[in-house]
N, C-alpha and C positions, 0 to 999 in steps of 0.2 A: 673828692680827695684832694688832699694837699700838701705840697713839701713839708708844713708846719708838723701835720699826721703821720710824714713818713716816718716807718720803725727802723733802726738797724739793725744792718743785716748780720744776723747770727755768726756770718761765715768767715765775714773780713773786717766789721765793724765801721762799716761807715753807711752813711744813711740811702736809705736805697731811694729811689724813683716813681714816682706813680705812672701806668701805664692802662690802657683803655685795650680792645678793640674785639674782635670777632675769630672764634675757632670752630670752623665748620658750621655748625647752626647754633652755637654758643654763645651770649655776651657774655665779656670776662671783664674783669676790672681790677687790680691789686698794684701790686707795687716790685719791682724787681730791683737788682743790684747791676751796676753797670762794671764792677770790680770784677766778680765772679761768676755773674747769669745765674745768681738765685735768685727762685720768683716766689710768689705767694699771691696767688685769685685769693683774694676776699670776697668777690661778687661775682656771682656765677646765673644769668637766667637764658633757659632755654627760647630760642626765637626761632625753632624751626615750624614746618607745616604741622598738625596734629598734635599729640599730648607728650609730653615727655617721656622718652624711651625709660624702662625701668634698667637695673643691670641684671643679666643673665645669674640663675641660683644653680649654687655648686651642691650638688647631692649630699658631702659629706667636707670638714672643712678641718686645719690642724688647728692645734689651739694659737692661742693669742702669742703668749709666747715664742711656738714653733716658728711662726709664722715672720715676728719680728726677729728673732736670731737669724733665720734663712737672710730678709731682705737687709738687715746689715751684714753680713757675711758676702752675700754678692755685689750690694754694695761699695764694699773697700776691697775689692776683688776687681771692679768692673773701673771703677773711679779714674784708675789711672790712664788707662785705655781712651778714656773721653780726656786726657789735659787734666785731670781734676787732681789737686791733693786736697785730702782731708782735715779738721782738724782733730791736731793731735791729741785731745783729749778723747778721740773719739774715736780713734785708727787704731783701733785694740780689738785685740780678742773679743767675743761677746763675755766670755768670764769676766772682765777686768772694764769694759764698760761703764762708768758712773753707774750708780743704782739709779739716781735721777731720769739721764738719759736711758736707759733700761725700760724703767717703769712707762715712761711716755710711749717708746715706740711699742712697748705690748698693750696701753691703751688703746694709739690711734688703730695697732692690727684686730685689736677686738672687736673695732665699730665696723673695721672694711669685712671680717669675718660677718658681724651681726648684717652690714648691709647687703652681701653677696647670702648668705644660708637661708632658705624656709624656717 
């Protein structure tokens, strides 16, 4: 990784930082922002003892959707509470939401869905 590589940060726009090192039995590697404490692991490999833990499957699960309206809704709920403001194309309602950003966050919850379900 290298400054040249670094992406900016979605949040405050300026170029984030490469960072390295170990969480729990984890190597991580990606890039953070020093503006705002956004991060992003690009590189994730497990270095504990034995084989990679799986993650625990949910009996029954909401849809993809469900799922991403809830975690933005708690999200711009919880945000403030941590120092955090959002931005304001984004500190809406879920109706009123970009259908852009919409669509994405009901992607990424379908994978966490598909990766959590039988």
């Amino acid at each position: 990784m290298s400054m040249a590589d670094a992406p900016i940060c979605q949040e405050c726009d300026v170029q984030m930082n490469p960072y390295s090192g170990r969480e729990g039995d984890w190597e991580v590697a990606g890039y953070s922002c020093d503006t705002c404490g956004w991060s992003d692991d690009t590189d994730r490999m497990w270095v504990g003892e034995g084989p990679e833990p799986t993650p625990p499957k949910l009996s029954h699960a909401p849809s993809a959707e469900d799922l991403a309206r809830r975690f933005h809704e708690t999200y711009e709920r919880l945000a403030p509470s941590f120092g955090y403001k959002t931005r304001e194309a984004s500190a809406k309602p879920w109706e009123e939401v970009p259908l852009d950003n919409r669509n994405l966050m009901i992607a990424v919850a379908g994978e966490i869905i598909e990766w959590w379900t039988p």
